[in-house]
C-alpha positions as CSV (number, residue, x, y, z in Angstrom):
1,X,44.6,73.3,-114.8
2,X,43.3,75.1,-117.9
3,X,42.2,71.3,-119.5
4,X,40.5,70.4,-116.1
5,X,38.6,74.0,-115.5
6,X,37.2,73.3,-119.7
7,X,36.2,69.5,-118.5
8,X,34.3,71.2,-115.5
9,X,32.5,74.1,-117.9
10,X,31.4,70.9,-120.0
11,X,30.1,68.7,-117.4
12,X,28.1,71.9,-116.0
13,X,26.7,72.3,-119.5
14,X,25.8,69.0,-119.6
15,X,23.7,68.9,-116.4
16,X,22.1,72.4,-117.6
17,X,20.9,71.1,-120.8
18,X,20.0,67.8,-119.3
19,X,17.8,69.5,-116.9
20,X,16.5,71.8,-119.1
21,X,15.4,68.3,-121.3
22,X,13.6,66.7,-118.7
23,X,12.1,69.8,-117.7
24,X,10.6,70.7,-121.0
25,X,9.1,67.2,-121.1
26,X,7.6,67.5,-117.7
27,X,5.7,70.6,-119.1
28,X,4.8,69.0,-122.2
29,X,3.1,65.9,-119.7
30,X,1.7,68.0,-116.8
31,X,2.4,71.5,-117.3
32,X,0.7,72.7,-113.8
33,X,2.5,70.5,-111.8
34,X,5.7,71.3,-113.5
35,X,5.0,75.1,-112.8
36,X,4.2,74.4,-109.3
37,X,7.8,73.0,-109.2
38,X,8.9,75.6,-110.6
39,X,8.0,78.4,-108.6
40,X,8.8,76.0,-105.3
41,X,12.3,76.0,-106.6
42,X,12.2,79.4,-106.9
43,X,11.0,80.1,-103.2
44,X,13.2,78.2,-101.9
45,X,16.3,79.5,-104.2
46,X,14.6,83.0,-102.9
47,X,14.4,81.7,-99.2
48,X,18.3,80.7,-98.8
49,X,19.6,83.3,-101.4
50,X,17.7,86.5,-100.4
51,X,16.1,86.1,-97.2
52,X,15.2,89.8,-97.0
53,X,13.3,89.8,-99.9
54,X,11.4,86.1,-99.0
55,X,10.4,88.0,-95.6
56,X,9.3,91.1,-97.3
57,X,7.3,89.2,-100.1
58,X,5.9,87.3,-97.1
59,X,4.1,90.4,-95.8
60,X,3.3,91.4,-99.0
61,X,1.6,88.1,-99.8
62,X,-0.2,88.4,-96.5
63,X,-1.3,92.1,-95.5
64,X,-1.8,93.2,-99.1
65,X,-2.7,90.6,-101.7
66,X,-6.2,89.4,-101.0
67,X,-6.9,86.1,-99.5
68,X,-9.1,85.8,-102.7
69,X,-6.5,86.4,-105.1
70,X,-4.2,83.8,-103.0
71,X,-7.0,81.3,-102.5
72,X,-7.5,81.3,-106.7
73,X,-4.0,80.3,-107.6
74,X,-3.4,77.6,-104.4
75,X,-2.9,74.3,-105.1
76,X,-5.7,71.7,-104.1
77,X,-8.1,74.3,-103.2
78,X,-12.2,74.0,-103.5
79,X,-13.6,77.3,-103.2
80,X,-13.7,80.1,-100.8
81,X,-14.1,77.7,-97.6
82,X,-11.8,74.7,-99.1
83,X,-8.7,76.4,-99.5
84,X,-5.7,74.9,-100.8
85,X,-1.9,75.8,-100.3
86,X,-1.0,79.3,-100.7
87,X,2.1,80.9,-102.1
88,X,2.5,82.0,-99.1
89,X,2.6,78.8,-97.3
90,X,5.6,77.8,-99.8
91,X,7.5,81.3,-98.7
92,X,6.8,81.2,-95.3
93,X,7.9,77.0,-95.2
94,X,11.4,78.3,-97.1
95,X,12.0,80.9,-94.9
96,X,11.7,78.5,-91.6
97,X,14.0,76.2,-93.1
98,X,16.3,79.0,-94.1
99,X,16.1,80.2,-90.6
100,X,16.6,77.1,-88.7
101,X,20.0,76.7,-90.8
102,X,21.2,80.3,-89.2
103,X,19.8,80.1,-85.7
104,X,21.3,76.8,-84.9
105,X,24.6,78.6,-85.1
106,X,23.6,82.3,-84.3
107,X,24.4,83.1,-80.5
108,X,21.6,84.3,-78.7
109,X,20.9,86.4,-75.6
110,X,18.9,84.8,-72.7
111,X,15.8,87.5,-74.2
112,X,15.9,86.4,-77.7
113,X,16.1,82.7,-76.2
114,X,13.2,82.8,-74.2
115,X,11.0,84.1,-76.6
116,X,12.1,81.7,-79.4
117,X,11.9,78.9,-77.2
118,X,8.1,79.7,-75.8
119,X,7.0,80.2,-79.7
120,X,8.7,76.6,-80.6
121,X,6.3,75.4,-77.4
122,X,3.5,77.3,-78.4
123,X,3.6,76.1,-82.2
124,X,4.2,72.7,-81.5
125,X,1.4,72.6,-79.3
126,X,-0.7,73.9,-81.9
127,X,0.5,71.1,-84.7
128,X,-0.8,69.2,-81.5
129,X,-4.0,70.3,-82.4
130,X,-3.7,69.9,-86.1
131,X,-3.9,66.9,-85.5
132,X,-6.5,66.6,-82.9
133,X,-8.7,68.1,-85.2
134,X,-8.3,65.8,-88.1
135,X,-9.1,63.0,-85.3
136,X,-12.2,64.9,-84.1
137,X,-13.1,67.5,-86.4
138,X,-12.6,65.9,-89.8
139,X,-12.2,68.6,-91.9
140,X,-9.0,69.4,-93.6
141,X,-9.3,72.2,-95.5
142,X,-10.4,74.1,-92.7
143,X,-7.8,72.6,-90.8
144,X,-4.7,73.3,-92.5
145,X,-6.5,77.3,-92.9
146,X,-6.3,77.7,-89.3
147,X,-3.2,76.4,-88.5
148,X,-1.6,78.2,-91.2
149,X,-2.7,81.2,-89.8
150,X,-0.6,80.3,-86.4
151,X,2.1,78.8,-88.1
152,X,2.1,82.9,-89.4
153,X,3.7,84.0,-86.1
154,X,6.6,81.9,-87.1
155,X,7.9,85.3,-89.6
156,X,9.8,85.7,-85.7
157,X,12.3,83.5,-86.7
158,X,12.4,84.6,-90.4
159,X,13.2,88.0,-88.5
160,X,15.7,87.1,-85.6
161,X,18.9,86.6,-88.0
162,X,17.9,89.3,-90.4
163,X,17.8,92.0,-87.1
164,X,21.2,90.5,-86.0
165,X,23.5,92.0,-88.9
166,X,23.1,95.9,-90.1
167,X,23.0,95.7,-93.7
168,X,20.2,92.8,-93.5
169,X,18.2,94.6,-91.0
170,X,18.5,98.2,-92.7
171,X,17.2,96.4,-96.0
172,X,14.6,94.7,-93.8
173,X,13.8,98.1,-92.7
174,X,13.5,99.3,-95.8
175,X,11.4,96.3,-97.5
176,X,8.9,96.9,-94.3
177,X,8.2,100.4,-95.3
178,X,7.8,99.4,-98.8
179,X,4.8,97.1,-97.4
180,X,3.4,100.1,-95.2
181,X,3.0,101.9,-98.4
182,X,2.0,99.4,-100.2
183,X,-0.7,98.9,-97.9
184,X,-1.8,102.1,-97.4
185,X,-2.4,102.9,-101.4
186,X,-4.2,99.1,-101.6
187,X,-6.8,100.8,-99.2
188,X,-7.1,104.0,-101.3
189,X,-7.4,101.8,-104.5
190,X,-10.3,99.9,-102.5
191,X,-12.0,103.3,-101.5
192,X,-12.1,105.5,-104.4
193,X,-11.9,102.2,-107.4
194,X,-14.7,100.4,-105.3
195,X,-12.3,97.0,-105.9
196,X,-13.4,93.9,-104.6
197,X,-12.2,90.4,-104.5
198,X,-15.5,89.0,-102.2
199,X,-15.0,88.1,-98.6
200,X,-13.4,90.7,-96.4
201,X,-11.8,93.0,-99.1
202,X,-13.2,96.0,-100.7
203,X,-15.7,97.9,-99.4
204,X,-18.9,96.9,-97.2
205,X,-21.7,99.1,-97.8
206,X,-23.2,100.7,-95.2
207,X,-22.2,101.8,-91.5
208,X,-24.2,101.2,-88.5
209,X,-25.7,103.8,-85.7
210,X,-24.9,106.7,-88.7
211,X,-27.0,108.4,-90.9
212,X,-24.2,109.6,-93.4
213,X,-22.2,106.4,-93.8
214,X,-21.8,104.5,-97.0
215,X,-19.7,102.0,-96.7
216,X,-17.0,100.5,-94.8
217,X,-13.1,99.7,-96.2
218,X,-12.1,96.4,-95.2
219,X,-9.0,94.8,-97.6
220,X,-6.1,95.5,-94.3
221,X,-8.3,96.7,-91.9
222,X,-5.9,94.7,-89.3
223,X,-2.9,96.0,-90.5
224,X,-3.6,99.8,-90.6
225,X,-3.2,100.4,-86.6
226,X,-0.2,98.6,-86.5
227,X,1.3,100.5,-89.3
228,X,0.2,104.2,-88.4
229,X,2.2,103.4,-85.3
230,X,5.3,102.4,-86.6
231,X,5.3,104.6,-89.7
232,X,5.0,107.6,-87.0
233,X,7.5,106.0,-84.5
234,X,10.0,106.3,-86.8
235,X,9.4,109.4,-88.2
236,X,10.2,111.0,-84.9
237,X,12.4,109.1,-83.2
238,X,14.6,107.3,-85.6
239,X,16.4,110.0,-86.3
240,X,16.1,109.5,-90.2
241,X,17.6,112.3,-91.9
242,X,17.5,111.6,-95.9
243,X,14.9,114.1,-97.0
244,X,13.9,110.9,-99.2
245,X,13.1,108.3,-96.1
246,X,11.0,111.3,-94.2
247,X,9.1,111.8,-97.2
248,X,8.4,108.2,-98.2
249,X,7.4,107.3,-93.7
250,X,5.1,110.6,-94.2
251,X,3.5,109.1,-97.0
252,X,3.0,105.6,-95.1
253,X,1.6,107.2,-92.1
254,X,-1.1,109.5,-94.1
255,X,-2.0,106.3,-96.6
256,X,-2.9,104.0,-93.6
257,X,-4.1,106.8,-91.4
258,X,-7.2,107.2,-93.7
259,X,-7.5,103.7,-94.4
260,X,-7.3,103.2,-90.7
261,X,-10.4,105.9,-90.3
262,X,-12.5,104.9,-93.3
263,X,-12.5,101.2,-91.8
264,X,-15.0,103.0,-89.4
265,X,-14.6,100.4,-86.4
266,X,-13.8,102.1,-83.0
267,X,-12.1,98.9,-82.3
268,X,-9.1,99.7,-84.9
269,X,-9.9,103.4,-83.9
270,X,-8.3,102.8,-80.3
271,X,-6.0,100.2,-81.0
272,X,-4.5,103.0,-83.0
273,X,-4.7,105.4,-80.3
274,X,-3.4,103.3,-77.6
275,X,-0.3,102.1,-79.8
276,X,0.5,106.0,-80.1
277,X,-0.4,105.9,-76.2
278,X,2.4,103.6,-75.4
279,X,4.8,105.4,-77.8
280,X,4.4,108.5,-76.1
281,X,4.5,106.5,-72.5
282,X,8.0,104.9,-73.5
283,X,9.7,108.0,-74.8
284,X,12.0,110.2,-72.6
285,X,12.4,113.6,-72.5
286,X,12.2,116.4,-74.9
287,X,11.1,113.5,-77.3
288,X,7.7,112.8,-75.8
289,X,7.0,116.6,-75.9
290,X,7.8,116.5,-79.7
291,X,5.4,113.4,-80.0
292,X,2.5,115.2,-78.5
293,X,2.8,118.3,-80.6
294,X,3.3,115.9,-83.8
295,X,0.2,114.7,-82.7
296,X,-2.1,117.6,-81.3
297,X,-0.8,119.2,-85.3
298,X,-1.8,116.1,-87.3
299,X,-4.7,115.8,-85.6
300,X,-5.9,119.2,-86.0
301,X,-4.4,119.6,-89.3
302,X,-6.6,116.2,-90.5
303,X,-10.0,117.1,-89.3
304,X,-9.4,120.4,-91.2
305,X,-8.6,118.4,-93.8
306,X,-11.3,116.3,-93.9
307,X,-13.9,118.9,-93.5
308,X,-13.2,120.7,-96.6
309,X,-12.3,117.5,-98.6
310,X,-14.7,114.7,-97.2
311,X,-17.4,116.3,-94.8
312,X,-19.2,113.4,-95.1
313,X,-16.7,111.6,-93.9
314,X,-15.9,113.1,-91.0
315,X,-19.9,113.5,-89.7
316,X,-19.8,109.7,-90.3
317,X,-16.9,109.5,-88.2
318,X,-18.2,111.9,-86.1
319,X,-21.5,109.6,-85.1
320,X,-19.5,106.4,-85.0
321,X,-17.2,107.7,-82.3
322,X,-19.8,109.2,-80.8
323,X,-22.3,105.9,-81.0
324,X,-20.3,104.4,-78.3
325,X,-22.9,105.7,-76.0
326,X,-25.4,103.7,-77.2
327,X,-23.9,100.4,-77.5
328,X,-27.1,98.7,-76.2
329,X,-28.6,99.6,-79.6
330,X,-25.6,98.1,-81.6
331,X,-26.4,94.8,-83.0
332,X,-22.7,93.6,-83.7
333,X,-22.2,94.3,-80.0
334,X,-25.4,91.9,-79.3
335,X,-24.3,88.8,-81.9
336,X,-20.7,89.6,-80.3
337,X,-21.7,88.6,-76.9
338,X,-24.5,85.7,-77.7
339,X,-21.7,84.2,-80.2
340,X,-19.5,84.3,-77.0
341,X,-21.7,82.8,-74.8
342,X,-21.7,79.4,-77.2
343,X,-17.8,79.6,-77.4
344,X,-17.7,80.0,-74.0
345,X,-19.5,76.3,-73.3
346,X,-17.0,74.6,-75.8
347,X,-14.1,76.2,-73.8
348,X,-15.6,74.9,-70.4
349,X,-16.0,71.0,-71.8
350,X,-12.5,70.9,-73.2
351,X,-10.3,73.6,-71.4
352,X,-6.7,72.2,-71.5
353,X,-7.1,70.6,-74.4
354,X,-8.8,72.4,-76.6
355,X,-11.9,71.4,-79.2
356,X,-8.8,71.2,-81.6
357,X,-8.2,73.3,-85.3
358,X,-11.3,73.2,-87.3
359,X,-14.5,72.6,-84.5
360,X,-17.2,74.3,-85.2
361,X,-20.0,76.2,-83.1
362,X,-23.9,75.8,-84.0
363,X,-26.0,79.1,-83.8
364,X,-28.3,81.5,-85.2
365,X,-29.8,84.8,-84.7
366,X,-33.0,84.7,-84.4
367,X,-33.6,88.6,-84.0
368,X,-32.7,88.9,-87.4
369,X,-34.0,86.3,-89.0
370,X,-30.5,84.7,-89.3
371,X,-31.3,80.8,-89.1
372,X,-28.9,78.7,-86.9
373,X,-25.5,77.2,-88.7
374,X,-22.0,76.0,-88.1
375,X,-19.6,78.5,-87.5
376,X,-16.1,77.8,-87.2
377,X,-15.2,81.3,-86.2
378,X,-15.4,83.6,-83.3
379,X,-15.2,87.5,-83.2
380,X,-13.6,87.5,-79.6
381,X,-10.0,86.3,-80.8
382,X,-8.7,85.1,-76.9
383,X,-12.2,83.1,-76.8
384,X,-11.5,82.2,-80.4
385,X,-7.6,81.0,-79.7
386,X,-8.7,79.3,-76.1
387,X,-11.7,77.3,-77.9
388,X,-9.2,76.0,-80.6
389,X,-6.0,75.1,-78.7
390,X,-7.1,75.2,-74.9
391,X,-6.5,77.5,-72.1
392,X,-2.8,76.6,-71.0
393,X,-1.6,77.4,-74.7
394,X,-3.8,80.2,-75.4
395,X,-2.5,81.8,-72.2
396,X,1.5,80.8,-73.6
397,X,0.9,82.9,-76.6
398,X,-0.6,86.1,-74.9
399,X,2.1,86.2,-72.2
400,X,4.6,86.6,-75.2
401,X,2.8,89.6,-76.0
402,X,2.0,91.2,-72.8
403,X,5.7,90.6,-71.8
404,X,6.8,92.1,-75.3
405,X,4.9,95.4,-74.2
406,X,5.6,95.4,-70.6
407,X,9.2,94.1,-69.9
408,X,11.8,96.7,-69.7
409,X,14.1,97.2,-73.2
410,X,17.7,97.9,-73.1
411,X,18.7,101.7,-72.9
412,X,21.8,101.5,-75.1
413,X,20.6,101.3,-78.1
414,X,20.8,102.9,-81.1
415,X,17.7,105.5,-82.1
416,X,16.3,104.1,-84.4
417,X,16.3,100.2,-82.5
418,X,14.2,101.9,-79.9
419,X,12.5,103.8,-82.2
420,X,11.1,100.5,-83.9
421,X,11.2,98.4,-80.8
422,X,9.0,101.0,-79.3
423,X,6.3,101.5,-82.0
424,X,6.5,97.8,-82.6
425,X,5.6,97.5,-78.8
426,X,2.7,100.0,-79.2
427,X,1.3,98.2,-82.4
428,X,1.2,94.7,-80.1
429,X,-0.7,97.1,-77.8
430,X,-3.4,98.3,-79.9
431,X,-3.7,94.6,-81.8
432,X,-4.2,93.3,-78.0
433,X,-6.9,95.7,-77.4
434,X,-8.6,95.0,-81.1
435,X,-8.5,91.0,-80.3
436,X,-11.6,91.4,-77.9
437,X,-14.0,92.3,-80.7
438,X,-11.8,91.3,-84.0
439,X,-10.4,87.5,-84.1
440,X,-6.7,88.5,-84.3
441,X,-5.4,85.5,-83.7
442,X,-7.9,83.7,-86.6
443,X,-6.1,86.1,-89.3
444,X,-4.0,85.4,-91.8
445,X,-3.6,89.2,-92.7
446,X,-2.1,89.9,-89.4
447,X,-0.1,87.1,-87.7
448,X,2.8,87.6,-90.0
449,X,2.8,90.6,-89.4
450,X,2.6,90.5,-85.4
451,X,5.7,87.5,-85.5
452,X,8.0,90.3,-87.5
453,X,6.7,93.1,-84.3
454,X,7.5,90.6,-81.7
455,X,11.1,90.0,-83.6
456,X,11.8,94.0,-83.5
457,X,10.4,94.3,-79.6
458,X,12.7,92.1,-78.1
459,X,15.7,91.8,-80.6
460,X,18.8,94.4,-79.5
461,X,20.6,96.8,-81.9
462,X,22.9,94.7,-84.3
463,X,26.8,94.8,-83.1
464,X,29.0,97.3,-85.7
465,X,31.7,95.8,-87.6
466,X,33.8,98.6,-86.2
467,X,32.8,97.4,-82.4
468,X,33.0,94.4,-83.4
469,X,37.4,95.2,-84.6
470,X,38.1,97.4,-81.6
471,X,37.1,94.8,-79.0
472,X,39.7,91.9,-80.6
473,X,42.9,93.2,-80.4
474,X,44.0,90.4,-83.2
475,X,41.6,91.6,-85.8
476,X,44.8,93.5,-87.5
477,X,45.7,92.1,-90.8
478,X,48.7,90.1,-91.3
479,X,50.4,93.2,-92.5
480,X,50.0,95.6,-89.4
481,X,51.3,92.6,-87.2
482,X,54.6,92.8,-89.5
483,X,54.9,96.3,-89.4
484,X,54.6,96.2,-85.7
485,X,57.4,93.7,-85.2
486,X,59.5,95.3,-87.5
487,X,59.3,98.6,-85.6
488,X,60.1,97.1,-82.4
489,X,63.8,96.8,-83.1
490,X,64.4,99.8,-84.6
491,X,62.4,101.9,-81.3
492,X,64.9,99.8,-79.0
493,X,67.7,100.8,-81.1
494,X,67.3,104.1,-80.5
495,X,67.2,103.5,-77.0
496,X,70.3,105.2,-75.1
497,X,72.5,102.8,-72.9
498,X,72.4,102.9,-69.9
C-alpha cells in the first residue's frame, strides 16, 4: 500500500511539472493567449469549486466595474462600440455550466419549474435571434453585446441551487450585501472624485429644467433603486440581530440612497418609491406600521440632512421633482417619444419575429441640430426588447416579471425568505416602472442583477438539516439502531408474567 500511494505521489508530480513545462513555453510563444487560458481555467475552477463566490463576482463584474474598464481588457474587442468578450461572459458561461450539472438532479417545485422552464424558452428564442441578426443585421460585435446582455438574466439559474441549501444561500446573502456596498461607495467615489471611465459612468454635467444642478451621477444608476429596496427590506424584516449585519445593511441603504438621489432622474426616483410601495403593500401587521415610521424618520431625518450638508443639492432636487409639471418643456421627454415613434414602425413590419439582435433605427433631431444616424438603441426598454426579439417573446419575459410581483408567495417561511422575496419583488417593481423611459432590458449593469431578484422572488425557504432528520425516521446512525435493539430484550424482561 505504502509503495503504490509513493508511485501515485510521483506520477502526480510528474503531470504537475509536465504541465507546468508546457505552460511556460506557451507564455514564452504567445503570452496573452496563454493568460487568457489561464484565467478561463481559473473561472471555471471558480465556477464548479465556489459557486457563491462566481455569482457574487458576477455582480460585481456587472453593477460595479465599469463597462469601460471591462470592454479594455475583453478579448477581440475594437473600441467602445466593437466590444469583445468580457470577463464576465467567461463567469457567467461557468456558472451555467456549473448550474446545469446541479439542476438536472435538484428536485424542483412546480414554481421554481415554471419559471426556469419559461426563461430556457425565452433565451433560446433570443439565440434565435442571434442568429437572425447575423443573417440580417451583419454586425457581430454589436450582436454578441446585446445578446450578452439577455443571456444576463440567466444569473436565475446561477441562483436556484445556491437558495436551495442554508449555508450557500446565507453566504449568497452575504456576498449580495457586499455588492450593495460596494455599489453604493462606487457612486460616492464618482461624486465627490469626479471619476470617469467615458460612456455612462462618472458624472454628466449639468441637470435639466434646474437652475442649481451640476451634474448628474451615472456609474449604477440602474442598480441603486433595486438596492435601497432590498437593503431596507431586510433591515426591517429579516429579523437580523448581529449588531454587525444592521450596521453594515444601514450602511448599504444610506450609500445607494444618495447615489439613488444624485442620479437626479424621477424615473429611478419612483422606481424607488414604488419598490418601498410594494414592500409596505406585502407586509402584515404591526410590521407594515414599523415600515412606515422607518420611512416617514428617514425621510425627514435625510432632507434635514441634506439641507445643512448639501443645500444645493436638495433645491436641485427640489426643481427636478417638481419639473414634472412642465414636461412639455423637457427635451428628453420630446426625443423619448419621436425615438419611439421610429421604433414603433420597425415593430409593426416585423412583430413576431423581431428585426433580430443588432438592427438599427435611422434618425435625427433636428430641433437641436442633432443630424440623422443609426441608432441601435431605444430609451423605452419594452419597445426596445419588442423591436429586437418580437412581440410574442417580449411579452414571455415581462409576464415572468409581473407574475414574480403579483402571484401570491408562500406564508411559511422563514423571516428573512420573505423578507428578501418581498424587497426583491418590490425592486422588480420599480425596474418595471423605470423600463418605460430607461432601456432596462438593453443593460448589462442590471439584468444580472434582475435574474438573481427573480431567483429570491419565487424560490422557498431552504429545508433545515434538522427538518430534514425528524421527517426520516431511519436517519439514526448505525449505533442508535443497536442500542435500540439491545434495549428491547432487556424492557421485555422486566415484564411481569402473566
Amino acid at each position: 500500500m505504502t509503495i503504490w500511494m509513493a508511485e501515485r505521489r510521483v506520477h502526480e508530480l510528474s503531470l504537475a511539472a509536465g504541465a507546468a513545462l508546457v505552460f511556460g513555453l506557451a507564455a514564452a510563444a504567445q503570452p496573452k493567449l496563454t493568460l487568457g487560458a489561464a484565467v478561463a481555467v481559473g473561472i471555471l475552477l471558480l465556477a464548479f469549486r465556489a459557486p457563491v463566490a462566481n455569482l457574487t463576482l458576477l455582480l460585481l463584474l456587472t453593477c460595479v466595474v465599469p463597462y469601460g474598464v471591462q470592454n479594455q481588457f475583453s478579448v477581440g474587442g475594437g473600441g467602445v462600440d466593437s466590444p469583445g468578450l468580457f470577463l464576465s461572459d467567461l463567469v457567467l458561461s461557468a456558472g451555467l455550466l456549473s448550474a446545469l450539472g446541479v439542476l438536472v438532479r435538484m428536485p424542483l417545485d412546480r414554481r421554481r419549474l415554471a419559471y426556469a422552464s419559461m426563461l430556457v424558452l425565452f433565451l433560446g428564442l433570443s439565440l434565435v435571434q442571434f442568429l437572425h441578426g447575423m443573417r440580417v443585421n451583419g454586425d457581430l460585435s454589436r450582436i454578441g453585446y446585446e445578446y450578452r446582455i439577455l443571456l444576463g438574466f440567466g444569473s436565475f439559474f446561477l441562483a436556484l441551487p445556491l437558495l436551495a441549501h442554508p449555508r450557500s444561500r446565507r453566504r449568497l446573502i452575504i456576498g449580495l450585501a457586499g455588492v450593495g456596498i460596494a455599489l453604493g461607495a462606487w457612486g460616492m467615489v464618482q461624486w465627490f472624485g469626479h471619476v470617469s471611465f467615458g460612456g455612462d459612468v462618472g458624472v454628466r454635467p449639468g441637470v435639466l429644467l434646474t437652475t442649481a444642478g451640476t451634474g448628474q451621477l451615472q456609474g449604477g444608476e440602474f442598480a441603486y433603486p433595486a438596492a435601497v429596496v432590498l437593503f431596507l427590506a431586510a433591515l426591517t424584516l429579516g429579523n437580523v440581530r448581529s449588531t454587525a449585519s444592521r450596521i453594515a445593511l444601514t450602511v448599504g441603504l444610506v450609500l445607494n440612497a444618495a447615489g439613488c438621489l444624485l442620479t437626479f432622474e424621477r424615473s429611478f426616483w419612483a422606481a424607488a418609491l414604488l419598490g418601498l410601495g410594494v414592500v409596505l403593500v406585502l407586509t402584515r401587521g404591526q410590521e407594515k406600521l414599523k415600515i412606515a415610521m422607518l420611512l416617514l424618520t428617514a425621510g425627514l431625518i435625510g432632507v434635514g440632512s441634506l439641507a445643512l450638508v448639501a443645500p444645493k443639492q436638495l433645491k436641485t432636487a427640489e426643481e427636478r421633482a417638481f419639473s414634472v409639471a412642465d414636461l412639455g418643456q423637457d427635451q428628453s421627454v420630446r426625443y423619448r417619444l419621436v425615438e419611439s415613434r421610429f421604433v414603433l414602425d420597425r415593430i409593426h413590419a416585423h412583430p413576431v419575429t423581431g428585426s433580430g439582435l443588432g438592427a438599427e433605427i435611422f434618425w435625427g433631431r433636428p430641433w437641436q441640430q442633432v443630424t440623422p444616424k443609426s441608432y441601435a438603441f431605444s430609451h423605452n426598454g419594452y419597445l426596445w426588447l419588442a423591436w429586437k426579439v418580437g412581440v410574442p417573446t417580449a411579452a414571455l419575459l415581462v409576464l415572468l416579471l409581473v407574475g414574480a410581483v403579483l402571484l401570491p408567495a408562500p406564508r411559511n417561511d422563514d423571516r428573512l425568505t420573505r423578507a428578501l422575496r418581498d424587497g426583491s419583488r418590490g425592486a422588480i417593481a420599480g425596474l418595471l416602472v423605470a423600463t418605460v423611459t430607461f432601456s432596462t432590458f438593453n443593460e448589462l449593469s442590471i439584468t444580472s442583477a434582475i435574474g438573481l431578484l427573480l431567483a429570491l422572488s419565487v424560490c422557498p425557504a431552504p429545508a433545515s438539516r434538522a427538518a430534514g432528520k425528524a421527517a426520516r425516521p431511519s436517519g439514526r446512525t448505525w449505533t442508535e439502531r443497536q442500542a435500540q435493539g439491545r434495549a428491547t430484550p432487556i424492557r421485555q424482561a422486566a415484564r411481569p408474567l402473566a
